[in-house]
N, C-alpha and C positions, 0 to 999 in steps of 0.2 A: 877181334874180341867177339867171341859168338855165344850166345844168350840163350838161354831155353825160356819162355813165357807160358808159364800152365795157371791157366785161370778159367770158369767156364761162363765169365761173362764179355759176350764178342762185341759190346761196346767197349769194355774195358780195355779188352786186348789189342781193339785196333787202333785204340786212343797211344797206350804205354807202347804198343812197336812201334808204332811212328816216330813217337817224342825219338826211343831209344835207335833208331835205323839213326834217326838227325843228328846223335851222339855219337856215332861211328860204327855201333854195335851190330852186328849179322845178329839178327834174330828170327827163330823159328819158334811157330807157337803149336801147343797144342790145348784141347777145352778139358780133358779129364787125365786121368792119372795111368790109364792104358796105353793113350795114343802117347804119351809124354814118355813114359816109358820105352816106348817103340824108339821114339824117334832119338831118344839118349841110345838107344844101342849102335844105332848108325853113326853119331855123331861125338866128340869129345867134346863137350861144354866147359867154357871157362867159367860163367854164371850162368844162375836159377832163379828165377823167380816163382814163387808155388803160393798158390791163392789156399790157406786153410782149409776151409768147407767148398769142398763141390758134387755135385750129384749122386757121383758113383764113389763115392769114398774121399777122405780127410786127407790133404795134403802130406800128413805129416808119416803117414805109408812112406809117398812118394823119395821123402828125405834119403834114410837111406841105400835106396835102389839108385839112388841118382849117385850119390856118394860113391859105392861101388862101380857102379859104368864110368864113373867119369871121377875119378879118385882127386883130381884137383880143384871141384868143382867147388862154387862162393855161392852159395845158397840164401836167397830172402825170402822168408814168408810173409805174404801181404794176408792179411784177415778183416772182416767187417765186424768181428766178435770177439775181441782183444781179451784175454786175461791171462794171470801169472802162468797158471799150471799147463797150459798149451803151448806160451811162450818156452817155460823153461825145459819140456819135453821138445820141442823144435829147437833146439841149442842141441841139446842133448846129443840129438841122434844127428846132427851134422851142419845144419843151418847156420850162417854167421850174424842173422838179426833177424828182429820181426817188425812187422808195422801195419797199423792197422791201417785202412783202407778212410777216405782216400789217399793214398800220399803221393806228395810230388817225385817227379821224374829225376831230379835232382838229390832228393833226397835218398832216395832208390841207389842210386849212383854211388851217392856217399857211405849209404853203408856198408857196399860192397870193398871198400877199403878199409873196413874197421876188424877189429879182430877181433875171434869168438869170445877172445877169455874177458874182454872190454864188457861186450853182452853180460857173460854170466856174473857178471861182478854188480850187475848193474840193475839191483830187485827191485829200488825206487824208482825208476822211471818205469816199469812193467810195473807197478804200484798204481803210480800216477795213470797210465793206459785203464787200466782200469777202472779207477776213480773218474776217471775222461768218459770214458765208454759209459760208464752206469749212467752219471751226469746226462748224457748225452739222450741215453731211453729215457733219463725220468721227464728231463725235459721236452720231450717227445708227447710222454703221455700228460703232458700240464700239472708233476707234479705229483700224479694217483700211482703213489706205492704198490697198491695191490696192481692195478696194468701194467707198470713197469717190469716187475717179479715175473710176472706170466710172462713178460715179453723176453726176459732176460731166462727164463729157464729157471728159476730159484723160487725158496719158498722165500714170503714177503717178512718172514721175520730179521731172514737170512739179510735180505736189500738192505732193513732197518740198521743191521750189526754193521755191515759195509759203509754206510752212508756215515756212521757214526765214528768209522777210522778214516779221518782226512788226514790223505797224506801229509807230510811235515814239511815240504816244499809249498802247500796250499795253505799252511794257515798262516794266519795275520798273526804277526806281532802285538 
């Protein structure tokens, strides 16, 4: 089972091949979406793992370049920046899930046995990811709408609208 790992943070990367070598899996990494590229030409990838945002450009280029080289390739995008409309353009163009960062090695694992159409059926949990994710800045910034917004890239009225649609799995009875 041989893996391609494109991430460009090399703590990260030498944390998840390790986990993944101990799973059985032949893994080669690469830190941006060039070298990653290179190294699918030499190689048939059976999985992908593609970190969203890195350096020299957004993983989700990398989708389907990798698709094409390696036409049976099970692609997961990991991101630290979750939201719907990145997710469901990462489906789109070939990926079979996404998850935001950190995620377990196991888990990783697991979605590469689920199927695309499962993902794209599936708006409420990319719902909830993002209600997690916002959650997550605001509680970051202790709270401050306005810091959170800046931190999240949005205008702070925009965060107000958001915070205001809890997901239907989050509210109480």
């Amino acid at each position: 089972m041989n893996l391609l790992l494109v991430d460009d943070d090399i703590t990260l990367r030498g944390v998840l091949s390790k986990a993944l070598i101990k799973r059985g899996y032949e893994v080669k990494c690469a830190e941006n979406i060039i070298e990653a590229e290179n190294i699918a030409k030499e190689n048939n990838f059976e999985f992908a793992i593609v970190d969203l945002n890195m350096p020299r450009g957004s993983g989700l280029t990398l989708i389907p370049k990798l698709c094409t080289l390696c036409p049976n390739i099970r692609i997961v995008v990991l991101t630290g920046y979750a939201s719907i409309n990145t997710a469901v353009k990462a489906i789109k163009l070939g990926a079979i899930n996404y998850l935001t960062k950190p995620a377990d090695t196991d888990e990783i694992i697991e979605m590469f046995n689920k199927e695309r159409e499962d993902t794209l059926d599936k708006a409420k949990p990319l719902h909830q990811v993002e209600w997690n994710h916002i959650q997550g800045i605001l509680n970051a910034c202790d709270g401050n709408i306005s810091n959170a917004a800046r931190q999240l890239g949005m205008h702070r009225r925009t965060l107000q609208r958001k915070l205001k649609k809890k997901p239907e799995n989050d509210k109480e009875n």
